[in-house]
C-alpha angles and dihedrals in degrees: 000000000000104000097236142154133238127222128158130201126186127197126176113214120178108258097236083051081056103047090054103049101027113023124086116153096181092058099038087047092060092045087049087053086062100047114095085240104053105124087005102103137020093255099063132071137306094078129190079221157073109262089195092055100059082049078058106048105078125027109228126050115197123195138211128193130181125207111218100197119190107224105196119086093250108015123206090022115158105023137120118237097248093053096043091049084044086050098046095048085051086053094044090042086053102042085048103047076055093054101050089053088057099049087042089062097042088054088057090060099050117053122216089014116134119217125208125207130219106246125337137343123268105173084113141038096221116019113237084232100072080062092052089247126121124262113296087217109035089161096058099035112114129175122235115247093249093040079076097042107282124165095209090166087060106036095056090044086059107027102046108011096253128138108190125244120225126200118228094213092270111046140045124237107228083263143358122211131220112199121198127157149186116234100209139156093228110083101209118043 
């Protein structure tokens, strides 16, 4: 495992505030269309709704993102690219199972909130959409911020100070974020 370091920060924006400096369908649909899952889950784009109308649906959007800080002087050193992706994606597997969980149950406690998610969707191994039959967890499926047309770059630039950090395939940025949130009409959870 990647020796890291865990630190979560949370901000609640209105929702309206939100559609009009972070949100761009058009754009985020077309990233989506580039993305190996895109009409792949459930979860992913095409929808058989508006994306805009789930932004307007709840007044307050608040936002969690989690710093994943790599702790070693040169993380990753050492390792091939195909053991530090595989490492990276078990990280990432692991900080968003987490976050889920944590939406999930802030969802519990609020009643009628809508969480968001950070990428696509892994409830299943193989997406009962690829077979043309409707999620098997509908209950449980939940779209990532971006899938709706959420800028999260530049959400968590403005909104927490934080420029993400990329990895070149063979070396590690200082940190990568993960960005969920809950939409909600209260505006303190």
């Amino acid at each position: 495992m990647l020796a890291h370091a865990v630190r979560d920060e949370q901000r609640a924006i209105g929702t309206a505030e939100f559609v009009e400096r972070f949100v761009d369908v058009p754009r985020f649909l077309s990233y989506c269309r580039d993305c190996p899952a895109y009409g792949r889950t459930w979860a992913c784009p095409e929808f058989d709704f508006d994306p805009l109308a789930v932004w307007r649906s709840r007044r307050w959007f608040h936002v969690i993102t989690r710093t994943i800080a790599f702790t070693g002087e040169r993380p990753g050193e050492g390792l091939g690219p195909d053991e530090l992706r595989s490492r990276v994606m078990a990280l990432f597997t692991a900080e968003k199972r987490r976050l889920r969980h944590r939406v999930v149950v802030l969802r519990a406690s609020h009643p009628g909130s809508i969480p968001l998610l950070a990428g696509a969707c892994e409830l299943c191994e193989r997406c009962s959409r690829l077979d043309g039959r409707s999620c098997v967890h509908p209950g449980q499926l939940i779209h990532s911020i971006e899938s709706i047309g959420g800028d999260v770059v530049g959400l968590v630039r403005e909104l927490f100070g934080i420029e993400m950090g990329w990895s070149d395939g063979s070396h590690l940025p200082d940190a990568y974020h993960l960005t969920v949130g809950l939409l909600s009409d209260e505006p303190a959870l």
